[in-house]
Each structure stands twice: as C-alpha cells, then as structure tokens.
Phi, psi and omega in degrees: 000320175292286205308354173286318202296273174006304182288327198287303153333303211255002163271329162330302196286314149348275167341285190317296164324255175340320183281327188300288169285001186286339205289303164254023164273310198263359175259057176041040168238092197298313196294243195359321161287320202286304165305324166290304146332303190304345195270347206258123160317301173216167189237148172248186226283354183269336148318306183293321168307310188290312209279029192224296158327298199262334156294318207279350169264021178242039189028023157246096200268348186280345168276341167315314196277334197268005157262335193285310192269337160289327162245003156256020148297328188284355152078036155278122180290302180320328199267290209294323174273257280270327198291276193316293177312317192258019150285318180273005181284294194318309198302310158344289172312322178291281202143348148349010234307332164291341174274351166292314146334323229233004201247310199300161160278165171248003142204165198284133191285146167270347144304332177277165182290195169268341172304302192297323154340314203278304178322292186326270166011287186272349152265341148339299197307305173326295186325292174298297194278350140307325203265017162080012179269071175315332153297327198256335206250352167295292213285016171275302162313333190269317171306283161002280181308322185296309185297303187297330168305291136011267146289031189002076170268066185268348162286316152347268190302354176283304201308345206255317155301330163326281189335289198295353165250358179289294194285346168311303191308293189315331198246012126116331159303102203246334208254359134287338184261330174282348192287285181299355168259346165252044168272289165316299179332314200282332201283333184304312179322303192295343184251010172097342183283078189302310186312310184306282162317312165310285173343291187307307170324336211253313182283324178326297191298305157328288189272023150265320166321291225282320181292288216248055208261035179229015169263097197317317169313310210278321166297309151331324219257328224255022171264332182282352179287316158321287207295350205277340186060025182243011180258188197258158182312321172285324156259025199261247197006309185274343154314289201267037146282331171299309221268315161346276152346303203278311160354247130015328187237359180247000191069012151260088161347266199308303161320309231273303195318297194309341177265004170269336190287316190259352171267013166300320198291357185265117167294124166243174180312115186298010198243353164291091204291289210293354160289315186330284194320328174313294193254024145274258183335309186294328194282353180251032143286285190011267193297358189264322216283324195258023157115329196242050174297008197268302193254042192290289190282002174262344191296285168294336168268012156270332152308308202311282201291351162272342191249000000 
C-alpha cells in the first residue's frame, strides 16, 4: 500500500514537472527547457517530449532526432505524437518540408485521444501548408481546433487558429483570416503568452503590409511592432523582410536598405533554408528598386544553390 502511495507521489510530481516546462516551452523560452534537462538524470516521456519541442524550434534538429529515437522505442503515444509535431514544425520552418513529410500519419488512429488527435492534425496541416496546398492545410487545422477543443487544449486551438488563417490569408481570405488571428491573439492573452500574442499581431500586420504595400500607417504600425522586441525571432526576420519589399516598391532605397539591413542582423539556424530564401528575394527587390538590376539574380541564385 506504501509503494502504491509512493508510486503514486512520485508520477504526480512528473506530471507536475512535465506541465511546468511544457509552460516554457510554449512561452518560446527554449534555452531554459534545454537547461533545465541538463540538471535532470532522466526525464520522463512527457518531460522529453517538450525538451525535444525546444531543440527541434530553436534548429537543432540532429538532438531533436536523438531524443525522438531514444524515447519512442518505448511505444507512448503521447510522447510519440507530440514528438513527431514539434519535429514537422522544426523541419518545416528549415525548409525541410520532405523530410517532415516522413513524419505525418496517413490516416487517423482510433486509438488516440484528442490531444493526440490534435497534434497528428496541426502537423498534417504544417505539411500541407508548406508544401502550398492551402485547402488540405485550412481543413487540418480545422480537424486540429475540434481535437484541441475536445481536450480543452487551449495553446492547441491558438496553434490551430494560427495555422488555419496563414492558410486562409495565403488563399486571398484576408477578412477570415484576421477574425482567426484575434481569435488566436485572445486565447495567447488568456494563458499569459504575451510573446505568443505580439508575434501572432505581428504575422496580422505582415499579410496586410504585403496586401496593401504603399499604405504607410500600416508600415509605421508594423515597424513598432518590430521595434517593440516582444515577437519571435521568426517573426521580427519575416516583418522586416515584408517591410524591405514594401519599401522598395514604393522607392524608398534608404527605408528599404535599413529594414533589409536588420533582418540581415538576426541570427537564425543555419539549416533555415526558407528565411535565406525569404531575405534573398527581398534583398533582391532591394537592389532592382535602387538601381543595380544586373546583379539581382546572381545575388539569389548564389543563396539558392548554397542552401
């Protein structure tokens, strides 16, 4: 009866343990999961999962892969889906997108919970919206929100509204797609994820910049959002490449260079194919707006063929 109490104690505090970094984990603060491992003998699988969540969104996907094979021999589903999501997310963001492919399931287990449900779902979705199918990566997203809902998942339904308005906004819905991002917005406010919220505010701002890139107020709005230093690393580097672009298409050189200038300054992973690609293509509106179209495509196609 004690080693049942005991037992019982010590999966609590696991439990306890595991929500805790999962906590920082979803407010991006990744070095501190990473760290927080290092102090630990062993983790247990739900623990593992996340600190496998903060290498593969911080590029470092080869400890990413070496946690994903060390702890899904043990056949946990939870560990195994959550694991497999924040592997096609990482690869995705590189620009991986096939090997993130190799990841999805091809159809849904009836065994799983709605958590697992959620996950399969929102990377199904990832998948589909890199690889440009915006329909197949809307209705995923949408499976994605019932399951997180389900499982009253509420970074889950951010994650999900997130998704499903990139792919709306990309498919030419812009007035559906801003509805699901201050959808997403309230729900980051409600868990305390400010980073989350700026960020998501941030992407808002992007595909408005990008719609509309001669309305100055929108640039102003979407450079203090930058400048504000509270969005993720990814999304301050794709702000000021929109802003570059927009620049640039209205003929101011000197704006363009200096917002091209600062998402040059931002470190990203070096296996991050599609910011290269990002900030190739802005940089060479740069240079044709200002004059120096001759050497614009060899500019990108020396990133291309490096990456």
């Amino acid at each position: 009866m004690a080693l049942a109490r005991c037992a019982a104690v010590v999966y609590q505090e696991r439990v306890e343990r595991a929500k805790t970094v999962q906590q920082l984990l979803f407010a991006g603060k990744y070095d501190e999961v990473i760290a927080a491992s290092h102090r630990r003998d062993s983790l247990a699988p739900a623990e593992a999962a996340v600190v496998l969540g903060a290498y593969a969104f911080s590029g470092r996907m080869d400890e990413a892969v070496a946690l994903f094979r060390l702890y899904g021999r043990d056949g946990d589903a939870d560990f195994s889906e959550a694991a497999r999501f924040y592997l096609v997310a990482g690869y995705c963001h590189a620009g991986d997108v096939k090997r993130a492919a190799t990841l999805i399931h091809r159809a849904p287990n009836p065994a799983w919970t709605p958590t697992q449900r959620f996950y399969a779902a929102q990377a199904h979705g990832l998948v589909s919206f890199f690889r440009g199918r915006m329909v197949r990566s809307a209705k995923a997203a949408r499976l994605a929100l019932e399951a997180a809902v389900a499982s009253k998942f509420i970074y889950g339904q951010m994650l999900a509204h997130d998704l499903r308005a990139s792919a709306l906004a990309a498919m030419g819905r812009l007035g559906a797609s801003q509805r699901l991002w201050d959808a997403a917005r309230e729900l980051a406010g409600a868990l305390g994820l400010a980073r989350n919220a700026a960020s998501i505010g941030c992407s808002q701002l992007v595909v408005m910049v990008t719609a509309d890139p001669h309305d100055i107020e929108l640039d102003a709005r979407l450079e203090a959002r930058l400048l504000a230093g509270d969005v993720s690393y990814f999304a301050e580097r794709h702000g000021w490449t929109t802003l570059a672009m927009a620049r640039s298409l209205r003929g101011e050189t000197t704006g363009a260079e200096h917002a091209i200038a600062k998402a040059a300054s931002i470190s990203l992973a070096s296996n991050d194919l599609r910011a290269r690609v990002r900030w190739l293509v802005a940089s060479a509106y740069v240079r044709r707006f200002r004059g120096a179209a001759p050497r614009t495509c060899g500019v990108a196609g020396r990133g291309l063929c490096a990456g």
